[in-house]
C-alpha positions as CSV (number, residue, x, y, z in Angstrom):
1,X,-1.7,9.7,24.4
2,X,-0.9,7.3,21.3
3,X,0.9,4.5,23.3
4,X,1.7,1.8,20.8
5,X,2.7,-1.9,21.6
6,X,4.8,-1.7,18.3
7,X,7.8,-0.6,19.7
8,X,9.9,-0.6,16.6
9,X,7.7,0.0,13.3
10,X,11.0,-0.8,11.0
11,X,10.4,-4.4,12.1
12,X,6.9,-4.8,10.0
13,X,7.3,-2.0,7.8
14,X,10.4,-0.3,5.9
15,X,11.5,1.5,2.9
16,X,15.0,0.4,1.3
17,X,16.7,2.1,-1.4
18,X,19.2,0.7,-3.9
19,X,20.9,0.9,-7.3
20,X,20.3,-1.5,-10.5
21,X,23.7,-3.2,-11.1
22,X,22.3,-5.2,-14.3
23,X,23.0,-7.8,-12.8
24,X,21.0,-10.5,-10.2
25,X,21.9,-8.7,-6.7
26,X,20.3,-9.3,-3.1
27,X,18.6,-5.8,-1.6
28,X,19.6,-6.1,2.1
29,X,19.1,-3.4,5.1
30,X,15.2,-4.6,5.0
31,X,15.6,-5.9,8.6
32,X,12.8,-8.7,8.2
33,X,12.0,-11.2,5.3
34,X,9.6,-9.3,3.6
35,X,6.0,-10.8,2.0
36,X,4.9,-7.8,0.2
37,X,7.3,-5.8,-1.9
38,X,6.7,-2.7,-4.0
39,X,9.2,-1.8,-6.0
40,X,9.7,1.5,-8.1
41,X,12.3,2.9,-10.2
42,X,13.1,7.0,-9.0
43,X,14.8,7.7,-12.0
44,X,12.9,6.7,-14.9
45,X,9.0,6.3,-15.9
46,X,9.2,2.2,-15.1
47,X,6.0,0.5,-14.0
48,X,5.2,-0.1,-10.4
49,X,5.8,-3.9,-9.7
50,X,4.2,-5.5,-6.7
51,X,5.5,-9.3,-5.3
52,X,4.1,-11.5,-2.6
53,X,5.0,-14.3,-1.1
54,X,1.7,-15.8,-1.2
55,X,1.6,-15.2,-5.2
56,X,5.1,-16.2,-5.0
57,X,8.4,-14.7,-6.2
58,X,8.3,-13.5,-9.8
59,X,4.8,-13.3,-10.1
60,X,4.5,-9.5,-10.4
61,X,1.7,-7.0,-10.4
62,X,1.7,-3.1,-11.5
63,X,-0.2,-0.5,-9.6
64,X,-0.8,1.7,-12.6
65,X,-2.1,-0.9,-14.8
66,X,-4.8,-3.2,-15.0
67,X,-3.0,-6.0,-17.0
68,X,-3.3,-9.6,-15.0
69,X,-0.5,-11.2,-13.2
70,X,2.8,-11.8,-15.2
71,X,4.9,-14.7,-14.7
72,X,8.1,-13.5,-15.8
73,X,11.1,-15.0,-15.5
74,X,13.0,-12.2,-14.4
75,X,12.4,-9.7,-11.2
76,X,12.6,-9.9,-8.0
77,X,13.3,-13.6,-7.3
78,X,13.4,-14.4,-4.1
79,X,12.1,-12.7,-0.2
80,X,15.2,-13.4,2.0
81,X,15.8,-13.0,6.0
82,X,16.7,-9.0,5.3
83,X,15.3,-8.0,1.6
84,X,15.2,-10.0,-1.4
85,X,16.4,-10.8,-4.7
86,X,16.3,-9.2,-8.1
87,X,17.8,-10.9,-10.8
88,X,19.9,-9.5,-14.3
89,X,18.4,-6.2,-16.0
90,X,15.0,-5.7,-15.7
91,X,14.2,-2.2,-15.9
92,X,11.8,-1.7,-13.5
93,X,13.7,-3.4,-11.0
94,X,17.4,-3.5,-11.5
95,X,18.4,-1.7,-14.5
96,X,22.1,-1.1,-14.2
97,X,22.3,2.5,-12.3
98,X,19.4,3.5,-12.1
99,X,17.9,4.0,-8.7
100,X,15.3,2.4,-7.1
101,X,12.6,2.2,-4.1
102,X,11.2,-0.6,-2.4
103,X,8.2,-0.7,0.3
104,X,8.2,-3.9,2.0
105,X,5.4,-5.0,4.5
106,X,5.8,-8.1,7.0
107,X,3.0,-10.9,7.2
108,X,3.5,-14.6,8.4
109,X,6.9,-15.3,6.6
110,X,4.2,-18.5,6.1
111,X,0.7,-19.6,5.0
112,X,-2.3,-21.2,6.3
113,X,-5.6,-22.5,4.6
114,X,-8.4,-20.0,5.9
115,X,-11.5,-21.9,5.7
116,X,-13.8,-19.9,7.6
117,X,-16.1,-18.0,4.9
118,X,-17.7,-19.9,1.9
119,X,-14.6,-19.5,-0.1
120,X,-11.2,-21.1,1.5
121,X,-8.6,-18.6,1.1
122,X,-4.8,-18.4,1.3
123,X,-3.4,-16.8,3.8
124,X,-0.7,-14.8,5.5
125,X,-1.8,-13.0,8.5
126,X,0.4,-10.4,10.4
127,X,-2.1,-9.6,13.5
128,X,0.5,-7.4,15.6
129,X,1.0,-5.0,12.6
130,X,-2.8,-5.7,11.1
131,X,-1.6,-6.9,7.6
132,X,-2.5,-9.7,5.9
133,X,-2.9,-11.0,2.1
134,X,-5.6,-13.3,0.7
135,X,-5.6,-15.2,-2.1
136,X,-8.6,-17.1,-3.3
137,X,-11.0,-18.2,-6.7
138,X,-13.6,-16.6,-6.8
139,X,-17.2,-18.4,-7.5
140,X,-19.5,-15.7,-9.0
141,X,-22.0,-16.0,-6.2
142,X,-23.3,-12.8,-4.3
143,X,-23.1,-13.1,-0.9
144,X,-19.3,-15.0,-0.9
145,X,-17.2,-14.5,2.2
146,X,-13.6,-15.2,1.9
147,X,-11.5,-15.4,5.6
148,X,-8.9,-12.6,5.9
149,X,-7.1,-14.0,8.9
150,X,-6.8,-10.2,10.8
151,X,-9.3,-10.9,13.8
152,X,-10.4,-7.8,13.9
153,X,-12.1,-5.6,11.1
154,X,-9.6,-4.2,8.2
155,X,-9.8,-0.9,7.6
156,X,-8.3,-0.8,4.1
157,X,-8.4,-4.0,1.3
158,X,-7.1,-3.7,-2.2
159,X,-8.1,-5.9,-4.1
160,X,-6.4,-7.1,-8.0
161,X,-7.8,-10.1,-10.2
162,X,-4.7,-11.9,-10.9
163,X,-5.6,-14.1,-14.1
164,X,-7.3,-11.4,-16.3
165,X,-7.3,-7.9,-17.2
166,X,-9.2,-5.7,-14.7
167,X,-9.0,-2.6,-12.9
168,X,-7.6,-2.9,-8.6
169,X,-10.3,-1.9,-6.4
170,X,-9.7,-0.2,-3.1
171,X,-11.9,0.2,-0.4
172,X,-11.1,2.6,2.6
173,X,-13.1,2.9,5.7
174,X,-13.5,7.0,5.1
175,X,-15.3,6.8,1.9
176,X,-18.8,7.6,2.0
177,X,-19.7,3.7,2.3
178,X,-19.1,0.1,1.4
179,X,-21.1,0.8,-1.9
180,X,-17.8,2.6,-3.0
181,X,-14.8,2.1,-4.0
182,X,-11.8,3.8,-5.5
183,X,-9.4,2.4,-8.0
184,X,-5.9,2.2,-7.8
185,X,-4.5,2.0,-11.4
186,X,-6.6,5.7,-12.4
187,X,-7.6,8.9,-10.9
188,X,-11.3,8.6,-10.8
189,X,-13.3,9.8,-7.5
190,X,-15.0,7.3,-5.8
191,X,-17.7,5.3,-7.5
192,X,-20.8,3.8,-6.5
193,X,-20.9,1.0,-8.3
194,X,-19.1,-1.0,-5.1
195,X,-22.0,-2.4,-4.4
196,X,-21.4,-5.1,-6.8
197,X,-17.6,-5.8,-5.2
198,X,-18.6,-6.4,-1.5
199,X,-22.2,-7.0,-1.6
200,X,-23.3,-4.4,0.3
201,X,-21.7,-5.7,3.1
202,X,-18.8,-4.1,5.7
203,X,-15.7,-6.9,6.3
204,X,-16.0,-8.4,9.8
205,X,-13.2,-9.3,12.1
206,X,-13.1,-12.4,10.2
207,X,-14.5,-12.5,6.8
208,X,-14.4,-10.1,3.3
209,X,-18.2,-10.5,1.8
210,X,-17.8,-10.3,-2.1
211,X,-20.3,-10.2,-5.0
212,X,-20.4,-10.5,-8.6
213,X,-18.3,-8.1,-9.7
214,X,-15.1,-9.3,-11.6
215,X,-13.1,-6.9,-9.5
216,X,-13.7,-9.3,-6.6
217,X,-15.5,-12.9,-7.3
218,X,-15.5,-13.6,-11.1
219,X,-16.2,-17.6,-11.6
220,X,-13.3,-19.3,-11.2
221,X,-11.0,-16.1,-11.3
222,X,-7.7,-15.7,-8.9
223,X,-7.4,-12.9,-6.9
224,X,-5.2,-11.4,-3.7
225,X,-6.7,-8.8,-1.5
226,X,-4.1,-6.9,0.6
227,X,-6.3,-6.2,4.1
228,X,-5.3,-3.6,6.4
229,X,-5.9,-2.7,10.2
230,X,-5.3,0.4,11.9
231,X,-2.6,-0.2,14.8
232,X,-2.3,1.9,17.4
233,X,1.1,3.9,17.0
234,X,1.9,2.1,14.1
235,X,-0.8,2.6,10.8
236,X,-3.6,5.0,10.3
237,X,-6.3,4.9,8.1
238,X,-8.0,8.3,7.9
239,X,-9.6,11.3,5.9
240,X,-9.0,15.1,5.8
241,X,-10.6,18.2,3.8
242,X,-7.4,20.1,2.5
243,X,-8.0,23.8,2.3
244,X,-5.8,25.2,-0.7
245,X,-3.1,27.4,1.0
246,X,0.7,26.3,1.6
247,X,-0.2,26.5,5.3
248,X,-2.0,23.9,4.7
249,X,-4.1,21.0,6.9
250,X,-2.4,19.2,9.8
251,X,-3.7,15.3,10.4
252,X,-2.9,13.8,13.3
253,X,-1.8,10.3,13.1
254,X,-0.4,9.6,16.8
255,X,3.3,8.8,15.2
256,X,5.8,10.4,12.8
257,X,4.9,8.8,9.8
258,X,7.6,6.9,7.6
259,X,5.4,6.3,4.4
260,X,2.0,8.2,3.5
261,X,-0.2,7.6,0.6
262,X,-3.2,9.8,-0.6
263,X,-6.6,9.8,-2.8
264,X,-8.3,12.7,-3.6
265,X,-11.6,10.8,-2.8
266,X,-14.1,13.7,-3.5
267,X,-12.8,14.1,-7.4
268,X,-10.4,13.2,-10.2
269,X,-7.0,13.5,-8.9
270,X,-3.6,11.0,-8.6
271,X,-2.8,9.2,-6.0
272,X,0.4,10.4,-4.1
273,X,3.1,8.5,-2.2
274,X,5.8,9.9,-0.1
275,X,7.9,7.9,2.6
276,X,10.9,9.2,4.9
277,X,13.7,7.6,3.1
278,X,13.9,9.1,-0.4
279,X,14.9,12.3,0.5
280,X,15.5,11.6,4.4
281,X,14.3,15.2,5.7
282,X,11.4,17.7,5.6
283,X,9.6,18.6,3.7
284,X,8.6,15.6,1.6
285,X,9.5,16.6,-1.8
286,X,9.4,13.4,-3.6
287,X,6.1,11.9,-4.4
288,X,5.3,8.7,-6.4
289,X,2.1,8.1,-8.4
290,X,1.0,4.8,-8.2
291,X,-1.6,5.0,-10.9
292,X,1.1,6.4,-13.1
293,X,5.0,5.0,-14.0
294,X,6.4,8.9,-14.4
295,X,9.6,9.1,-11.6
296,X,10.4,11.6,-9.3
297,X,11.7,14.6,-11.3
298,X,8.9,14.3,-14.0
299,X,6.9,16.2,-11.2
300,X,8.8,19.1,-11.1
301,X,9.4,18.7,-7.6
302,X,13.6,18.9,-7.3
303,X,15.3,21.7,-5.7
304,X,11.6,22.9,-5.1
305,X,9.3,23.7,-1.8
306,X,8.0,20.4,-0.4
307,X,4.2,19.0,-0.4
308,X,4.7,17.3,3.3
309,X,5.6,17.9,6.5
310,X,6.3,14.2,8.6
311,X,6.4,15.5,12.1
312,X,6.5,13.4,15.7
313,X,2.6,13.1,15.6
314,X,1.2,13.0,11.9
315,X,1.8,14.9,8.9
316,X,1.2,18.8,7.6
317,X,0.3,19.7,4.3
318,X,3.0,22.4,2.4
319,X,1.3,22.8,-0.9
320,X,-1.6,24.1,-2.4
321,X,-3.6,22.3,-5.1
322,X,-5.6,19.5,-6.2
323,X,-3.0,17.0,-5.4
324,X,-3.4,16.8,-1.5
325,X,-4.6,19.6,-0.9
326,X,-7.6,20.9,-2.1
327,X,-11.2,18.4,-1.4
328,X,-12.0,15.3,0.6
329,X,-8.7,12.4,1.3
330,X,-8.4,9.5,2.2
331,X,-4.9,7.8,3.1
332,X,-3.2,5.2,4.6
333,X,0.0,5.3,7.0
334,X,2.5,3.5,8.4
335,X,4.9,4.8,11.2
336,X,8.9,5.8,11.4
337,X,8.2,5.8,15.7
338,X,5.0,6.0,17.4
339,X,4.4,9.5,19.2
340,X,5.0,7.5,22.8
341,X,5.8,3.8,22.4
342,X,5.3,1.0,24.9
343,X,8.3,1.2,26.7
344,X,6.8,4.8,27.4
345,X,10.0,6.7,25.2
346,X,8.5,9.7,23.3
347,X,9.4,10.2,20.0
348,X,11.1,13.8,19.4
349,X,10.1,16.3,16.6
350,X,12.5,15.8,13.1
């Protein structure tokens, strides 16, 4: 039985939506100062734009490109006790009526200096929820280790160079080794050539081994690595062979999932991203590319059958296809309510 001791998952992760007023406004109903935000607009083919509070507010990445960290001087401006900040206009943040999705994650609400591998890193650690983000410069050596603050091994790091053009690599403990690596800004299968991000060498419960590749350790380039652990009732990190029928595969996760994403690891395919809160009941219908900035409707998904099933103990596929259902995939998910929490209450089907 999937007893978690993450009794409430809305306290480490949660998805909010809101509106664009055109105007700076503050994005409550988070119910925790967030230090990773993902924000993406439903309505209109926006970029992704990812903000830390390690980076620091306004600093903004994009999931479906490789550009290098913008400094703008608009976005979202501030992480506050319940949400955040967005100020006046932006469209891929608060552009006046259209609708938007945030994912926000929980680390330290702090830092600390993580001396521990040969390359002192910036942390903020979460090690009940198994989520921290690393910030260092890289040296260009093989063999680097960089301390990820989790105490126990990730099972998921994406990695982005901050200060220069370059694709985000993404490893995942499912794909066929460390020498591999998917990328998060294209659709490619997983490529061989990790061997040259981590050095041949698995993460520890304490240190990231990097090499000389400028997705992980260029001389003197910036760089955060969101690091992952799977939690017990709370996040999975998995694979699954889809099998190309409606009735498609079941994956257990041992909670009803509240966000899910996907990678076709085997061949060229998007990534896919569905949560519980953007159309609020089953099935799924509403996925979100991260490699690309279409919105919801350009997938032809409204008023149509659904891809995903989130039910009390993992997810079912409803769709056919290449998208998530047809190959080897890997993906990552966080919980709504684990299947049997630790004050023992099971959670009932949706």
């Amino acid at each position: 039985m999937a007893y978690s001791n993450i009794n409430k998952p809305t306290e480490y992760f949660n998805t909010v939506l809101y509106t664009g007023n055109g105007t700076t406004q503050s994005v409550t109903g988070v119910g925790f100062q967030p230090d990773w935000s993902w924000l993406k607009c439903r309505s209109i083919a926006y970029n992704h734009r990812l903000y830390d509070s390690v980076r620091g507010a306004l600093n903004n990445l994009q999931s479906n490109s490789t550009a290098a960290e913008a400094a703008a001087d608009n976005g979202l401006s501030a992480f506050n006790s319940d949400g955040f900040t967005v100020t006046q206009g932006g469209d891929a943040y608060n552009q006046s009526g259209e609708t938007y999705v945030s994912w926000n994650w929980l680390a330290a609400n702090g830092t600390a200096s993580n001396t521990q591998g040969s390359i002192a890193s910036t942390v903020s650690a979460n090690t009940t929820s198994g989520f921290s983000i690393v910030t260092y410069t890289g040296n260009g050596s093989a063999g680097a280790t960089i301390g990820h603050g989790l105490g126990v091994k990730p099972s998921m790091m994406i990695v982005k160079r901050r200060d220069a053009v370059d694709s985000w690599g993404v490893w995942h403990k499912n794909l066929t080794s460390i020498n591999y690596y998917l990328r998060l800004d294209a659709t490619t299968a997983e490529d061989s050539d990790g061997s040259t991000i981590w050095n041949s060498t698995e993460p520890t419960s304490s240190l990231i081994t990097v090499g000389t590749s400028g997705y992980s350790n260029a001389s003197s380039g910036t760089y955060v690595n969101y690091c992952f652990a799977e939690k017990k009732g709370f996040s999975k990190f998995g694979s699954y062979t889809g099998n190309n029928s409606s009735d498609g595969t079941f994956v257990y996760t041992g909670f009803k999932p509240a966000w899910v994403l996907f990678k076709r690891s085997s061949s060229v395919e998007n990534w896919s991203l569905y949560d519980n809160k953007r159309l609020g009941y089953n099935p799924q219908a509403y996925g979100l590319r991260p490699n690309i900035n279409l919105e919801e409707s350009a997938y032809g998904q409204a008023g149509t059958a659904g891809a995903v099933d989130f039910v009390s103990n993992g997810f079912k596929i409803r769709e056919s296809g290449t998208n998530i259902n047809s190959g080897t995939y890997i993906y990552m998910a966080f919980a709504e309510n684990p299947l049997v929490a630790g004050n023992y209450v099971p959670t009932t089907a949706r």
